[in-house]
N, C-alpha and C positions, 0 to 999 in steps of 0.2 A: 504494500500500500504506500501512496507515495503523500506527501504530506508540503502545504504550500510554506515557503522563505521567502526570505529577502536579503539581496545582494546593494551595498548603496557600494556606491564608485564615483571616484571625482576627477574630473576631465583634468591630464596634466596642464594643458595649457590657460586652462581657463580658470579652472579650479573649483565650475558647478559641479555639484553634488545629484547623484541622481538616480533612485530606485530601482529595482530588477526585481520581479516575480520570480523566483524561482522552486522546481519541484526540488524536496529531498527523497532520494530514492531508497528502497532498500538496502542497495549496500553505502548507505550513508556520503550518497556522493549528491552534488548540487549541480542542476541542470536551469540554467537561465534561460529566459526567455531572449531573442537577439533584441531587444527592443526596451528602453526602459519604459517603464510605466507610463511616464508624460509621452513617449516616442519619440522628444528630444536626440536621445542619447542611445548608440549604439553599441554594445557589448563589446565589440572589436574596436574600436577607438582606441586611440590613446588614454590610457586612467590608470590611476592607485585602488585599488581594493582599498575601501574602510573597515567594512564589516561583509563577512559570507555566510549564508547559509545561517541564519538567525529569525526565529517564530517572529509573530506578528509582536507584541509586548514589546520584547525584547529589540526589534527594531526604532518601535517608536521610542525607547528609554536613551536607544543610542542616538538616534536623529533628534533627539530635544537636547541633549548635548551638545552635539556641532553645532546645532542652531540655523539660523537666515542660511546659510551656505547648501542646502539642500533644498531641492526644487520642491515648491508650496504645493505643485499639482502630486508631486510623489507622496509624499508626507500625506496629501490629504485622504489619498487610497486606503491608508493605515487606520485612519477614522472613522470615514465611512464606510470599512466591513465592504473594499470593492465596487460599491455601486457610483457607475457614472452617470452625476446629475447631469450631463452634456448629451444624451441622449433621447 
């Protein structure tokens, strides 16, 4: 059974901060989506790994930390349980 994470990553050059979905799978490995949450940011890009492969809590604990520097539409995913008022 595979279980939803989250990967945050900060563009080297820029230094936005920026969500990934990711499944964790059975043998405890983390599969990202190529796309970050906002669709800003692509997986392959240039970035620093902040945090891998961390529940939904646990993310938002670490994202109120860094602060402003993580994209508002990523973070906001974390709050609203997924659902996009944009649609």
């Amino acid at each position: 059974m595979s279980q939803n994470v989250y990967i945050l990553r900060a563009h080297e050059d820029s230094g936005e901060m920026h969500l990934f979905l990711a499944l964790k799978t059975q043998e405890d490995e983390c599969r990202s989506q190529q796309k970050s949450i906002c669709g800003k940011m692509d997986i392959e890009e240039d970035s620093i790994t902040i945090f891998s492969c961390q529940p939904e809590n646990s993310a938002r604990k670490q994202c109120a930390k860094v602060g402003k520097q993580v994209c508002s539409k990523c973070v906001s995913y974390l709050y609203n349980n997924g659902i996009d008022f944009e649609k």
